[in-house]
Steps between C-alpha positions, in 0.01 A plus 500: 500500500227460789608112517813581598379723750281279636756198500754731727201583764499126565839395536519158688758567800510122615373342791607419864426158720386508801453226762211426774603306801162475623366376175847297343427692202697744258332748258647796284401827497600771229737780578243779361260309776776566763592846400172644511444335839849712586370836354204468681640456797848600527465831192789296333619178313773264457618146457537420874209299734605551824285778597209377290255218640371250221216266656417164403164548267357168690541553832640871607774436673824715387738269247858528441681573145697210402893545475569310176225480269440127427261280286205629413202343702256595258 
C-alpha cells in the first residue's frame, strides 16, 4: 500500500527544452522544476513560460523554450 503511495508522489510530468543563444546550447528542465519556480514567485502554476525566466546553467543569461521539441541532445 505505501509503494503506491510513494510511486504517485513522484509522478514524472515530462520535460521542456530550452535554448541558449549565448552559449548555442539546449538543455531540459522538468515541469515540477518550473512550477515550483512559478509558485514561488507568481503564488500559482501552469503549463505556460512566458512569464517565467529559465537561465542557461553555464552562463546566466535568460534562454528561450523551444517551439517543437526535437532530438534529444543528450
Amino acid at each position: 500500500m505505501k509503494k503506491k503511495k510513494q510511486e504517485r508522489e513522484h509522478e514524472d510530468f515530462g520535460r521542456v527544452m530550452f535554448y541558449c543563444k549565448h552559449c548555442n546550447k539546449t538543455f531540459d528542465m522538468e515541469w515540477e522544476t518550473i512550477w515550483n519556480m512559478q509558485e514561488l514567485t507568481h503564488g500559482y502554476v501552469g503549463y505556460h513560460l512566458y512569464d517565467t525566466y529559465i537561465c542557461c546553467p553555464d552562463c546566466g543569461e535568460r534562454a528561450e523554450a523551444l517551439e517543437q521539441a526535437g532530438p534529444n541532445p543528450f
